[in-house]
C-alpha positions in Angstrom: 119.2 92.7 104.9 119.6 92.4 101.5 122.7 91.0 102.3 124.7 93.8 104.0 124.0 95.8 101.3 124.7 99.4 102.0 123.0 102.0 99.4 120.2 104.8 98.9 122.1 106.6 95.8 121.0 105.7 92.5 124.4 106.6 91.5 126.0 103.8 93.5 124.4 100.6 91.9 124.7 100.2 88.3 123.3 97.4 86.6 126.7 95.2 87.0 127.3 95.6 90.1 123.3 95.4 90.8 123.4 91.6 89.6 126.9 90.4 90.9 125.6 92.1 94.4 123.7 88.9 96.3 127.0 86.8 95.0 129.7 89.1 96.1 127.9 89.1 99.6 127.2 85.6 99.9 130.1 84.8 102.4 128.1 87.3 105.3 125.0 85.2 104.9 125.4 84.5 108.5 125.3 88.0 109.9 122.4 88.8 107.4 120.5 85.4 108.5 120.5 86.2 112.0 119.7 90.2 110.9 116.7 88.4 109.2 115.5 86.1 111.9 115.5 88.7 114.6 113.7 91.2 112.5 111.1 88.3 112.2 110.4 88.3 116.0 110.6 91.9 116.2 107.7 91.8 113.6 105.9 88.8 114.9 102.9 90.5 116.6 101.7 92.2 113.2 98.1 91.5 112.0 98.3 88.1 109.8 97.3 90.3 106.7 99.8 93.2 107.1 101.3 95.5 104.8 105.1 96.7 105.3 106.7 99.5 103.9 110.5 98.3 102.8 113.0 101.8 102.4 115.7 100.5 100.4 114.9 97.3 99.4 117.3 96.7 96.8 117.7 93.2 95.9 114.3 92.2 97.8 115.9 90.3 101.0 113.4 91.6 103.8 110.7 91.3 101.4 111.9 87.2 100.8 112.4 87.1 104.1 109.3 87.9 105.9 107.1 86.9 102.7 108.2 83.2 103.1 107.1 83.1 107.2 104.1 85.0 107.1 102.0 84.6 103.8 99.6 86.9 105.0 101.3 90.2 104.4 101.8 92.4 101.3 104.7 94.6 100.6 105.7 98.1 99.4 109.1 98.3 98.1 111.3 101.4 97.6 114.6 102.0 96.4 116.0 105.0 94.1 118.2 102.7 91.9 116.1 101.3 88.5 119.2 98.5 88.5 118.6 96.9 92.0 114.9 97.0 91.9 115.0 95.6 88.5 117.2 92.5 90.2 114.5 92.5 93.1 111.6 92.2 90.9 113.3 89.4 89.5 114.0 87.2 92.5 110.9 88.4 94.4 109.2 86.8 90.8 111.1 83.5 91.1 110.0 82.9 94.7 106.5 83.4 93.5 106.1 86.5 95.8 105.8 89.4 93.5 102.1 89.4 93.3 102.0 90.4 96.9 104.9 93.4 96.1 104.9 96.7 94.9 108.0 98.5 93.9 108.7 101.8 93.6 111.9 104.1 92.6 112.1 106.8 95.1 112.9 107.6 98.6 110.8 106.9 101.6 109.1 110.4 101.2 108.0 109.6 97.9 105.5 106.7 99.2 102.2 107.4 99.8 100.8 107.9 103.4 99.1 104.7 103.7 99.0 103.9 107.0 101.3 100.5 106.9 101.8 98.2 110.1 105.2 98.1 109.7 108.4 99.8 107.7 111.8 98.1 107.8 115.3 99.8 106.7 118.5 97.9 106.8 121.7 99.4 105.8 120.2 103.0 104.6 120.2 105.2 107.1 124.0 105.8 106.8 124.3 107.2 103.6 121.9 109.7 104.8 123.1 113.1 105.6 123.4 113.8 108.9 121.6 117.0 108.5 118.5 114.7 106.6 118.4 111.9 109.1 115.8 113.0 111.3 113.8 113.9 108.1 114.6 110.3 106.8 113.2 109.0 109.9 110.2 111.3 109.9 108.8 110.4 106.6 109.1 106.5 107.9 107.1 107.5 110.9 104.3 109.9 109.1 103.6 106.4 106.7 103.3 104.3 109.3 99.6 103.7 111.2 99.8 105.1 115.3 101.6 102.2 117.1 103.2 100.6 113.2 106.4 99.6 114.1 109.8 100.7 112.7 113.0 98.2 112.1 116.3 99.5 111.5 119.3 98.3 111.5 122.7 100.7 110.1 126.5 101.3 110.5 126.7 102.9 114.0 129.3 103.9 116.6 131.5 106.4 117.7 134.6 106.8 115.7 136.0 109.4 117.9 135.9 107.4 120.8 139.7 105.0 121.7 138.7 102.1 121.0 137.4 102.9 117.6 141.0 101.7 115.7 140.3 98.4 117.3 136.5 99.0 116.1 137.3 99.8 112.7 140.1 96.6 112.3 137.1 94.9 112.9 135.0 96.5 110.3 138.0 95.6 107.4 136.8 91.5 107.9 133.9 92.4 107.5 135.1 94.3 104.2 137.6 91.2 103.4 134.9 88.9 103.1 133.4 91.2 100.2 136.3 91.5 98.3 138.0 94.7 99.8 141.4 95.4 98.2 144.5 96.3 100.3 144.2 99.9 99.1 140.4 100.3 99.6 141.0 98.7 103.3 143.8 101.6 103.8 141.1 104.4 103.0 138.0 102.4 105.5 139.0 105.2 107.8 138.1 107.8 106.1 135.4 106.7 104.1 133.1 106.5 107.5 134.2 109.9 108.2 133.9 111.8 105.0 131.6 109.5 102.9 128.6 108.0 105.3 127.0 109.5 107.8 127.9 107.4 110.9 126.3 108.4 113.9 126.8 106.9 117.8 123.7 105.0 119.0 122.6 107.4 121.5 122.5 110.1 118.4 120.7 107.7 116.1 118.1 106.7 119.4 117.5 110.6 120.1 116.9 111.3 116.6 114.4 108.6 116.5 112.4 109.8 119.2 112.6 113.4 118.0 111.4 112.0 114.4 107.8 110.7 116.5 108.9 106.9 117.9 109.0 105.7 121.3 112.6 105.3 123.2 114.1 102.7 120.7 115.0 98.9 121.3 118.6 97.5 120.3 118.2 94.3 118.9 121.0 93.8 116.9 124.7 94.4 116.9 127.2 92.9 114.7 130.9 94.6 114.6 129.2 98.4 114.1 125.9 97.4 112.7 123.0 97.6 115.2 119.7 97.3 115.0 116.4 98.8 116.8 112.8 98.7 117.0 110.6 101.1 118.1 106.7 102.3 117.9 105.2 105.3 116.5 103.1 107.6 118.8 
């Protein structure tokens, strides 16, 4: 999950906060562990030598992830920040895994329409526009082979609905544990309003099915993360 890292603008990552970014969200390894362990099942019925498209890979977690269970595959990785693909090439490198990995700086439409088994997109699809995300979820689907599966898992809820004060009190632990100041945790509120694009499952589901996938799968939900699966026609 690359932790919970939450990016897809260059402009978001430089190259300090690109290296300090696996340390400053080591303290959620547990929620990004079980993200990880799930999306292996999920995954498990791939052919042994498959090849998996990665859309905002980052810091190279899904890659380590699913490179270390099932030696078999081979990986594209995209990301449109120089700084956190430079870190990823690094650590995919140390973990003697980089031979089986391409990375690329772009977005997913910039990756060629190879027919891959599989994509996987943790923690993107929120700082897409909501007027882009069935597009973002499109170009996943048009590079994927008929029946490749899609994984996603994103910041999702519905923060008009009551309970969402109790919701979002939630969301500043999660924040805490990552070094969240006082004042940043005063403007949480607003930032999931005015800066990502947070959408309510059943929005994020129906815009999956209108980008090409079957009805999508939860199987995932931490705070307002979730997670689904789904198959392309």
């Amino acid at each position: 999950m690359k932790q919970l890292r939450p990016a897809t603008s260059p402009n978001l990552f430089n190259q300090e906060i690109a290296d300090a970014y696996d340390r400053r969200n080591s303290a959620l390894a547990p929620i990004s562990d079980s993200l990880h362990f799930l999306l292996q099942l999920v995954l498990a019925d791939l052919p042994a030598d498959a090849r998996v498209l990665c859309v905002g890979v980052g810091t190279g977690a899904e890659i380590l992830s699913l490179a270390r269970i099932y030696p078999g595959w081979s990986f594209v990785g995209v990301d449109p920040s120089d700084e956190m693909l430079a870190v990823g090439r690094h650590r995919l490198e140390q973990a003697g895994v980089l031979d089986r990995c391409q990375l690329l700086q772009g977005y997913a439409q910039d990756v060629p329409h190879d027919g891959f088994d599989a994509a996987v997109s943790l923690l993107v699809a929120h700082f897409i526009k909501r007027e882009d995300r069935r597009a973002f979820y499109s170009a996943i689907h048009d590079r994927l082979k008929p029946g490749g599966c899609f994984a996603s898992a994103e910041i999702s809820g519905d923060l008009d609905a009551p309970e969402f004060p109790e919701m979002l009190e939630d969301w500043k632990r999660i924040q805490v544990l990552t070094g969240a100041t006082p004042e940043s945790l005063t403007k949480l509120g607003g930032m999931m309003r005015d800066v990502l694009s947070v959408l309510t499952p059943a929005e994020t589901e129906a815009l999956w099915e209108a980008a090409g996938f079957l009805k999508p799968i939860p199987f995932f939900q931490a705070f307002m993360i979730r997670g689904w699966h789904a198959v392309r026609t």
